[in-house]
PLY file of the C-alpha trace (Angstrom):
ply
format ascii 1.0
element vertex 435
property float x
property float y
property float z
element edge 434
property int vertex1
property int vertex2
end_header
81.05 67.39 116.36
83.95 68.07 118.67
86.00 67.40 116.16
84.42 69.78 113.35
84.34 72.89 115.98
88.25 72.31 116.29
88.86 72.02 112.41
86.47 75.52 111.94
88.46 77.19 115.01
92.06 76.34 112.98
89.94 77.45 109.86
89.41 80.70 111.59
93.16 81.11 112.72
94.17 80.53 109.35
92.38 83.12 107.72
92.70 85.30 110.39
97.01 85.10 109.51
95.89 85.64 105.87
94.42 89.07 107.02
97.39 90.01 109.22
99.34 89.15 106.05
98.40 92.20 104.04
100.12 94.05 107.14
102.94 91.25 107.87
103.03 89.42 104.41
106.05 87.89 104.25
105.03 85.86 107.41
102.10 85.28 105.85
103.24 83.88 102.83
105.71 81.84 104.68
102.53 80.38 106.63
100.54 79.92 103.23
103.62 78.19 101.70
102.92 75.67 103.87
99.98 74.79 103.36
101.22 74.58 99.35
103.50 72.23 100.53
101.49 69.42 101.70
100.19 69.05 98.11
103.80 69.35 96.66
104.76 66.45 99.18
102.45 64.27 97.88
103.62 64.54 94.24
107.38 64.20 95.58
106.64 60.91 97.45
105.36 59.72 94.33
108.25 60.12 92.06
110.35 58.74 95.06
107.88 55.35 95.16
108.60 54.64 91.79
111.94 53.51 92.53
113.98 56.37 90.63
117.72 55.68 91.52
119.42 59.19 91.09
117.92 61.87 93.15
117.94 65.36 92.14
116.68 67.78 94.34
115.45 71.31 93.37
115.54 74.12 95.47
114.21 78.07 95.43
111.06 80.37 95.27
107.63 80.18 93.48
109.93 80.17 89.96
110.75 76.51 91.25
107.91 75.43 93.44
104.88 76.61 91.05
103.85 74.66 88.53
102.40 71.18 89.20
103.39 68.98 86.43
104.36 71.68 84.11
106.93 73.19 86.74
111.09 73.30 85.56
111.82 70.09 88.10
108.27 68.21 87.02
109.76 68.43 83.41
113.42 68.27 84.69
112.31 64.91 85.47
110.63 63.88 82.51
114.16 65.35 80.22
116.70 63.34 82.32
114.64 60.23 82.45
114.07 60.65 78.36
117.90 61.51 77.76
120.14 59.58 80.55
121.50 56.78 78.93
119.69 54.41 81.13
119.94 55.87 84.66
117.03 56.56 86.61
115.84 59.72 88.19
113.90 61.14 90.90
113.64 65.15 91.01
112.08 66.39 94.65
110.83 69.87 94.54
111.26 71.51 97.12
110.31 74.99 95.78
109.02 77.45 98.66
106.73 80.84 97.00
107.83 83.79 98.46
111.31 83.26 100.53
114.76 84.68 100.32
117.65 82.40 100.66
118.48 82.47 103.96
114.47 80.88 104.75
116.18 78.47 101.37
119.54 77.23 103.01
117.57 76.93 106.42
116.10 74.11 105.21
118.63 72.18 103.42
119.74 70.22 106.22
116.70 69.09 107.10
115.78 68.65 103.24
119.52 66.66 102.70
118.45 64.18 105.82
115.06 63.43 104.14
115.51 62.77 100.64
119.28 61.90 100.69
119.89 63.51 97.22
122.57 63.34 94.84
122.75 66.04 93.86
121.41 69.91 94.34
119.54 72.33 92.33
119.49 75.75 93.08
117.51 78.96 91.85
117.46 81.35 94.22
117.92 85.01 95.11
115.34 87.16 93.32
113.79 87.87 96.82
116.35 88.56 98.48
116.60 92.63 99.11
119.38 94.77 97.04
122.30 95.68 99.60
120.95 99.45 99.18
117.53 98.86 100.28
118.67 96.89 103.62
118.61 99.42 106.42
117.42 99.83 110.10
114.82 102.17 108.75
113.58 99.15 106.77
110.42 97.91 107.34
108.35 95.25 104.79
111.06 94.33 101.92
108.76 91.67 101.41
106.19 94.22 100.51
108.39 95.10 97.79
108.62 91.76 96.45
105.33 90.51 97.13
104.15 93.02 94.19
106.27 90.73 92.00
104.16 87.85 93.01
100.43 88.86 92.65
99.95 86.05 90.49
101.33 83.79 93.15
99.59 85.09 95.73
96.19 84.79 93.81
96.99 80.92 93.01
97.93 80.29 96.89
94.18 81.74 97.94
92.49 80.46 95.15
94.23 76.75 95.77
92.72 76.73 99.24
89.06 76.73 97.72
88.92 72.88 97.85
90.11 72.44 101.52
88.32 75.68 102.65
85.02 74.23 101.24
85.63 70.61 102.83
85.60 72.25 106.32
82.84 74.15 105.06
80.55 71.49 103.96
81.87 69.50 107.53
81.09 72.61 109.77
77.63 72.57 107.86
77.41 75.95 108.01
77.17 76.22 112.07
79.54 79.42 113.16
78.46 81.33 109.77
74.81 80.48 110.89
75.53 81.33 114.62
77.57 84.89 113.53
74.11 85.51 111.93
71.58 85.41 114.63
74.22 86.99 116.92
74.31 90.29 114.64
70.34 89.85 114.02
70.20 89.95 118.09
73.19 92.83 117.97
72.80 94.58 115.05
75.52 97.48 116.33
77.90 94.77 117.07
80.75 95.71 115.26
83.07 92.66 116.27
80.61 90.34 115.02
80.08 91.54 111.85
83.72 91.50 111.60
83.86 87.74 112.31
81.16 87.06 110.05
83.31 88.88 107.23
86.68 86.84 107.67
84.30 83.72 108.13
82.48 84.57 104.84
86.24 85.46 103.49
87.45 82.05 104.27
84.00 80.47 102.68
85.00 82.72 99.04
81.64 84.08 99.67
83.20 87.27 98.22
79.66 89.68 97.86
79.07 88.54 100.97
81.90 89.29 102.48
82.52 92.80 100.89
79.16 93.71 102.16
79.79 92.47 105.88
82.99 94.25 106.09
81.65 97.38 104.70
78.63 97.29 107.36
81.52 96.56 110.37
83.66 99.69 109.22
80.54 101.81 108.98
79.79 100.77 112.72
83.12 101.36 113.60
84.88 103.92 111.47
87.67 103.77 113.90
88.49 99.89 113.37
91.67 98.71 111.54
91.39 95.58 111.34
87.84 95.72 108.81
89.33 97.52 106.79
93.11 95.64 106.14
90.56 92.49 105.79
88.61 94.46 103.11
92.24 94.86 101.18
92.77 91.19 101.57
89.60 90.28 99.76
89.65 92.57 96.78
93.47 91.44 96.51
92.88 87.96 96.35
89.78 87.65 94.71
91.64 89.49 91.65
90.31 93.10 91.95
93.90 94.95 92.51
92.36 98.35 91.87
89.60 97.94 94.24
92.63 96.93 96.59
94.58 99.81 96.15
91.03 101.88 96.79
90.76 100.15 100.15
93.88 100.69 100.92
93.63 104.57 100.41
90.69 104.69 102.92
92.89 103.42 105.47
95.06 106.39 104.78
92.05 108.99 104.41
91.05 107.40 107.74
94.36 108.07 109.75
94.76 104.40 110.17
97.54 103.46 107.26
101.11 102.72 109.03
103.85 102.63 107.53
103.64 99.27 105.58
100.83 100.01 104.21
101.61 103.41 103.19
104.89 101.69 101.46
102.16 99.37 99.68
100.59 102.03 98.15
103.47 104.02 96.58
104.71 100.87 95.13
100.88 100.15 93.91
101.39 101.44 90.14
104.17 98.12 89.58
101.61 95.65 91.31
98.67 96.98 89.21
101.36 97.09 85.96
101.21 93.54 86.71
97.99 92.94 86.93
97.31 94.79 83.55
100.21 93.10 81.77
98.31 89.47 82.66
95.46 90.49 81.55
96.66 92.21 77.69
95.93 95.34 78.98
99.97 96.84 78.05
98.45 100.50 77.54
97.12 99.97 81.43
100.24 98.92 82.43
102.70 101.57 81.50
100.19 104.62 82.54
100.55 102.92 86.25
104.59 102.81 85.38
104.88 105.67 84.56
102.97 107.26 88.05
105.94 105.32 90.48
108.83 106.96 91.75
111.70 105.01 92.12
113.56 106.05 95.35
116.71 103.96 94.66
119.07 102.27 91.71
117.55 98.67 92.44
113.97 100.66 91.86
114.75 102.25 88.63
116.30 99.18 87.75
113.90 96.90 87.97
111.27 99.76 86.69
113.44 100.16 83.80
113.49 96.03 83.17
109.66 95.92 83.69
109.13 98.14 80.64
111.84 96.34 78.66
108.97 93.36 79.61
106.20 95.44 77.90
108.06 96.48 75.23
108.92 92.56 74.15
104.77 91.79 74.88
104.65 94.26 72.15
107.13 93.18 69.93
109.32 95.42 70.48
112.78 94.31 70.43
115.04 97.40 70.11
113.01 99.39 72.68
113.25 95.70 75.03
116.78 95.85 74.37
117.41 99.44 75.05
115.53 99.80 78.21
117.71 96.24 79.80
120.94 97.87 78.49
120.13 100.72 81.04
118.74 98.84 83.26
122.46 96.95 83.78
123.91 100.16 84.16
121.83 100.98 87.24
121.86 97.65 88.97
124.83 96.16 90.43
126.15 93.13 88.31
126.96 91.38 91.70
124.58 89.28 94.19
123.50 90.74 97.02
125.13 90.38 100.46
122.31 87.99 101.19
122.62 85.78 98.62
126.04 85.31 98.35
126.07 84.34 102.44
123.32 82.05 101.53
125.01 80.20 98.67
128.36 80.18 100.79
126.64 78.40 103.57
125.07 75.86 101.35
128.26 74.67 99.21
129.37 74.30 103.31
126.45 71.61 104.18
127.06 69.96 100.84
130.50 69.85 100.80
130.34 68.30 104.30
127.66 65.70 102.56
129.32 65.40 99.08
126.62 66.31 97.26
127.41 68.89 94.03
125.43 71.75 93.46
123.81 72.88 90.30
123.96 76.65 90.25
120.96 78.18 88.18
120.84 81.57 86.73
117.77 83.08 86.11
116.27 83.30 82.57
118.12 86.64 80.68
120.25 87.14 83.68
124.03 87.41 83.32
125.60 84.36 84.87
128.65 85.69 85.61
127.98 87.05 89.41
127.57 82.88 90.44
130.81 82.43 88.95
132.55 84.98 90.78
130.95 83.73 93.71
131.78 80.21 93.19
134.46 79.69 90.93
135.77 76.70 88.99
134.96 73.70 91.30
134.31 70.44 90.34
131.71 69.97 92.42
129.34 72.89 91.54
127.83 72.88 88.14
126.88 76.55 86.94
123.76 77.06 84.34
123.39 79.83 82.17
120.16 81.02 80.95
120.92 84.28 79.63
121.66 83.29 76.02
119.09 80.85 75.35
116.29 82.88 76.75
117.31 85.74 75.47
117.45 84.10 71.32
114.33 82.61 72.21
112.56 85.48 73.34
113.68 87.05 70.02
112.11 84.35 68.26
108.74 84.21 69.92
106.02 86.70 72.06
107.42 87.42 76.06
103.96 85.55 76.91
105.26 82.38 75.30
107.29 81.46 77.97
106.84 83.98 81.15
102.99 84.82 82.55
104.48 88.22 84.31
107.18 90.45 85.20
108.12 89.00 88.37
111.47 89.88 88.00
111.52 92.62 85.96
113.05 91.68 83.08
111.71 87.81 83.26
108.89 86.19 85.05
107.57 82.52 86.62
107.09 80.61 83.18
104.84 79.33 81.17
105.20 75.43 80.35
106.91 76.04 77.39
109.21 78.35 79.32
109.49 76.09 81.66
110.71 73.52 79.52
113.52 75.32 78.06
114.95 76.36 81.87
114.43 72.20 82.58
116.08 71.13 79.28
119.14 73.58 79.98
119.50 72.70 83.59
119.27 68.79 82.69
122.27 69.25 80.06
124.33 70.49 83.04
123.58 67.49 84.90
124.11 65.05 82.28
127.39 66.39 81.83
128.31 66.84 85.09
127.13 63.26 86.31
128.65 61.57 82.98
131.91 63.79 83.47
132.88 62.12 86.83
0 1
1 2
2 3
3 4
4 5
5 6
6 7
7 8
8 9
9 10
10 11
11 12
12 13
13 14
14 15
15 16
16 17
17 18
18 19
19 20
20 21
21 22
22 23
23 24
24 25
25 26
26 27
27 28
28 29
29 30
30 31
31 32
32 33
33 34
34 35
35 36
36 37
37 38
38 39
39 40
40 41
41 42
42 43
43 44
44 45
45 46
46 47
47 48
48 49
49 50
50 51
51 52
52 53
53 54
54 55
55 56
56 57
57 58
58 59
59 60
60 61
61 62
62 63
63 64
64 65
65 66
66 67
67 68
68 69
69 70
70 71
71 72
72 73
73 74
74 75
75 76
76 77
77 78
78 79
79 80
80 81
81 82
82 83
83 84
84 85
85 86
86 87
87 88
88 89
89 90
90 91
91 92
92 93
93 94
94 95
95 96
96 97
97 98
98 99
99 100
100 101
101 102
102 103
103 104
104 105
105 106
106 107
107 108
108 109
109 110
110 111
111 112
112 113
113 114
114 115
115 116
116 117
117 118
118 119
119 120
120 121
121 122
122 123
123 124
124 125
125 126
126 127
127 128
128 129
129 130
130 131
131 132
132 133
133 134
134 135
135 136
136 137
137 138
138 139
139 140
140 141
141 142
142 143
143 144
144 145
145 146
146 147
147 148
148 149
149 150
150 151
151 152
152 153
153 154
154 155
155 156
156 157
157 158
158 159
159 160
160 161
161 162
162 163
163 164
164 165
165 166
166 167
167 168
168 169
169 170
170 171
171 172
172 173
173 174
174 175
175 176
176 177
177 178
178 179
179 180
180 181
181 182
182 183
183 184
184 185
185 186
186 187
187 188
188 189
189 190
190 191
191 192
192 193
193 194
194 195
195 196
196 197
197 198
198 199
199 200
200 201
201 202
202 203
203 204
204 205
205 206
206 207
207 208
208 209
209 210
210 211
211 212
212 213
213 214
214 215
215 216
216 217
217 218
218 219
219 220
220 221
221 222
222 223
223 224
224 225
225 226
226 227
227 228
228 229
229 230
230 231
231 232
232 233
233 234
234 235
235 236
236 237
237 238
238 239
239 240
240 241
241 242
242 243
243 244
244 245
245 246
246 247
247 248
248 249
249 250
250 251
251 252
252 253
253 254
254 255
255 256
256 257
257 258
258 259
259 260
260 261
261 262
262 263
263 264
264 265
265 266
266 267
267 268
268 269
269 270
270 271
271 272
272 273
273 274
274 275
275 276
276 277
277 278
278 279
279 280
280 281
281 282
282 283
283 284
284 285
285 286
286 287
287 288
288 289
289 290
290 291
291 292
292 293
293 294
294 295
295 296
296 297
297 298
298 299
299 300
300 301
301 302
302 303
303 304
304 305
305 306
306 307
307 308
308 309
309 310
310 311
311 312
312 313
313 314
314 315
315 316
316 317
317 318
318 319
319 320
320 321
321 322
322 323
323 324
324 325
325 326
326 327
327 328
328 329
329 330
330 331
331 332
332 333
333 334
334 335
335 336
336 337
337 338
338 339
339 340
340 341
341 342
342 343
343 344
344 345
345 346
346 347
347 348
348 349
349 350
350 351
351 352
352 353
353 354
354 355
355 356
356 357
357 358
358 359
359 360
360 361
361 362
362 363
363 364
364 365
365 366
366 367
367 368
368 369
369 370
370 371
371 372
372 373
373 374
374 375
375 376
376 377
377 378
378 379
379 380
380 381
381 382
382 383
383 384
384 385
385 386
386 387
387 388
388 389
389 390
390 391
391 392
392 393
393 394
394 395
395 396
396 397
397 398
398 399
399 400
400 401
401 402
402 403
403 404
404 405
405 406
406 407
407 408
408 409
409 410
410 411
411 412
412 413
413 414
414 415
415 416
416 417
417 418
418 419
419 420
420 421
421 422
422 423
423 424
424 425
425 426
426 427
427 428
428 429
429 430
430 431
431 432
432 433
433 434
């Protein structure tokens, strides 16, 4: 029993850092990551087991680590195995949702020691803040970003279901039962109703839970914390307008700060979104069309998110019109970020001769990574801007991308996936039969 009251108090710790991540997210999603990664072990140890004899290990955000079987390096995989002339490979993912590069390269040591790859494949910079928007005034980037990843987010919560419900089952129901008879014995007890919420939260008791934390903020108007927790549960239980609802009632209340207020004027692109995911493109561009861009990279990606809409509609011309201007606001180089981040990484693998395949994102011009890294024989450059782009003429956007993480692309669908793997696997083939 000792044991279950220990598993339910790290229970309660992690969903308490799930609240504080509304308010601190990109700790948070660091922290859920995590968690993610445990399962994505398991499937890596597996390939490894089989005895695979060339090891190719992936590298980036959720557009590498999400997925499962269907993800770029599951299929990566399955394409070099089907077309390598007889060598044998292993591909590790070691995808992390929701990190810039720098959280990237700062585990590549550690990453290189483990799975002794032989080579390196890298996707990676989409998070990482435009030069423009990194000041000392700055204060959630992540915020920013973390509207390009609702979808994410949503499959991190929802994934914890099964482990959340194990503990659950284990606590049998003990500190949701106890909260209950302490709040029946202190009805005004604001603090307990509060626990019984985030308890209730981390049980996906959702009506539950939205009525507890509504009954703690009446008894204590004043309270903070109630009320982020309230935005955490519409958020991840896929009610983004109810979200941004909550959220304004913090700032009716006097108790928004500054992230939060920052959440809210960049609430029309996460609820654009939302809409897009679910067919609702009318939706979507009403909430575009209420933001305010406050800088190039904004308008940019603003302008690349309706180019998105426009090609879930069919329409090319308008898609093509609205990237065209898009490329004129945004700068055609990598960020100072990114480019320290892939400088430090051709360093460790230099110093471990391993060869780097550099990945380009779908649609995205390739030639910033080839300014950046030149004509090297040990770095192997991918370009995904033609082929996406023909086969996005060919077929609907929602063939191969589920959103508009990125603007003008998003994390793929299988079959979108399996054009990015088939690409990047050509570049290996010829880079590994080359030498």
């Amino acid at each position: 029993m000792a044991r279950v009251r220990e598993e339910w108090q790290r229970l309660a710790l992690v969903v308490f850092g799930l609240l504080l991540a509304v308010v601190l997210l990109e700790a948070g999603l660091r922290i859920a990551g995590l968690v993610f990664l445990s399962v994505q072990e398991r499937r890596n140890q597996l390939s490894l087991r089989e005895g695979h004899t060339y090891r190719v290990l992936c590298i980036g955000e959720s557009t590498t680590a999400l997925g499962g079987g269907d993800s770029y390096p599951s299929q990566l995989e399955r394409s070099l195995n089907a077309r390598g002339k007889g060598v044998s490979f292993s591909v590790i993912n070691r995808g992390l949702p929701a990190v810039t590069t720098d959280v990237i390269v700062g585990q590549l040591e550690e990453n290189l020691a483990r799975y002794r790859p032989d080579v390196v494949v890298a996707m990676m910079g989409i998070n990482d803040p435009p030069d423009a928007e990194v000041t000392d005034g700055q204060r959630l980037t992540a915020f920013v970003e973390a509207f390009r990843t609702y979808k994410l987010l949503r499959w991190i919560w929802l994934g914890t279901r099964a482990r959340l419900a194990s503990w659950r089952r284990a606590a049998d129901r003990g500190t949701e039962e106890a909260l209950a008879r302490r709040v029946r014995d202190n009805p005004h007890d604001a603090a307990a109703w509060l626990e019984l919420g985030l308890v209730q939260m981390g049980a996906h008791e959702h009506a539950e839970a939205e009525a507890t934390l509504r009954h703690a903020i009446a008894l204590d108007p004043t309270a903070q914390t109630p009320r982020v927790a309230l935005v955490q549960l519409y958020w991840f239980s896929d009610r983004p307008e109810d979200a941004r609802r909550a959220a304004e009632e913090l700032v009716d209340a006097g108790l928004a700060n500054d992230a939060v207020r920052d959440w809210l004027r960049h609430a029309p692109a996460t609820l654009a979104t939302w809409y897009a995911q679910h067919g609702r493109l009318d939706d979507a561009e009403r909430e575009l069309q209420t933001f305010h861009p406050r800088t190039p990279a904004e308008r940019a990606y603003l302008l690349r998110t309706l180019g998105s809409l426009a090609r879930m509609r069919g329409d090319q011309a308008s898609a093509e019109d609205y990237l065209r201007r898009a490329d004129a606001l945004a700068s055609d180089d990598l960020s100072e970020r990114t480019r320290r981040s892939y400088l430090e990484m051709l360093r460790l693998l230099e110093a471990s001769g391993i060869p780097l395949v550099a990945v380009q994102y779908p649609v995205r011009r390739v030639e910033p990574l080839r300014r950046l890294l030149g004509a090297r024989k040990d770095v192997w450059i991918v370009d995904n801007e033609a082929v996406f782009k023909e086969a996005l003429r060919q077929a609907p956007y929602a063939e191969y991308f589920v959103d508009t993480f990125g603007g003008d692309f998003g994390h793929t669908t299988p079959q979108g996936a399996h054009l990015l793997a088939e690409n990047v696997a050509q570049s290996i083939l010829a880079g590994l039969f080359r030498q």
